[in-house]
KOLMIKE-50374 format. One record per residue (C-alpha): z, y, x negated. Coordinates in steps of 0.2 Angstrom, whole numbers, plus 2048, in hexadecimal, padded with zeros to 3 digits. Example, Ala and Ser with C-alpha at 12.3 -4.5 7.8 and 13.67 -1.06 7.14 Angstrom:
2
8277EA7C2/8247FB7BC/
//
This chain:
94
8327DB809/8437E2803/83C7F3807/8377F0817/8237F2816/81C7E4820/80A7DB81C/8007E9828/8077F8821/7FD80681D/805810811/801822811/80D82A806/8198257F9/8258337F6/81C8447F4/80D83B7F1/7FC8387FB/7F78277FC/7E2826802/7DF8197F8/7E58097ED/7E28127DD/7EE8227E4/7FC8167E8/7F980D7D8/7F981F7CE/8078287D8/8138157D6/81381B7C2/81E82A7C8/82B81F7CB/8378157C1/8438057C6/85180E7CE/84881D7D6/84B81F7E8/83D8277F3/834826803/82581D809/819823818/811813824/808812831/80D802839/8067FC84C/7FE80F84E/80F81A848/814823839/82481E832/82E821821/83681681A/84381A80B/84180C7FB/84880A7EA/83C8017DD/8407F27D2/83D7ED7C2/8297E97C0/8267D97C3/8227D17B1/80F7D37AA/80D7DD7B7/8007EC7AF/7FC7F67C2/7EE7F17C2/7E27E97D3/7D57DE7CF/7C47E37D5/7BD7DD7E4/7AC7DC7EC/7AB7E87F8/7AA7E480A/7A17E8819/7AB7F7822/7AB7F2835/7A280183F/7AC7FC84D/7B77EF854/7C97EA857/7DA7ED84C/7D87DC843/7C47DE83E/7CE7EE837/7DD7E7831/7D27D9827/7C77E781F/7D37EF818/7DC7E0813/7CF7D9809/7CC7EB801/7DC7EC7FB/7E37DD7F9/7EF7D17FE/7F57C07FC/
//
């Protein structure tokens, strides 16, 4: 919240760093420490933005890790919530 990403963001870059998946955002997030300062990429509403963050402290027990999912049925077509609730489920949320 503090660094702006809303609950729709798609994050497409953290830094120098290409993000096409959950498990690149989760290994390229261990190239940066509490303190650093760097930008992130979103796609938010259809445009590209950057946004410029500082990272915390980990949260406590937290080991970077996502718990497995089933997968789920990609939609073939359909409209920006049928997508948005795809990718949701696929990578998490609360």
């Amino acid at each position: 919240d503090r660094a702006g990403i809303q609950i729709k963001d798609i994050i497409i870059a953290l830094g120098e760093y290409r993000v096409e998946s959950i498990t690149d955002l989760t290994r390229n997030l261990r190239n940066f420490r509490a303190g650093d300062t760097t930008t992130v990429t979103i796609i938010r509403g259809g445009a590209q933005m950057e946004l410029t963050i500082t990272f915390d402290e980990r949260p406590e027990g937290f080991d970077g890790t996502v718990p497995a999912q089933e997968p789920a049925e990609m939609p073939s077509e359909g409209d920006y919530e049928e997508w948005y609730d795809y990718f949701y489920r696929y990578f998490g949320g609360e």
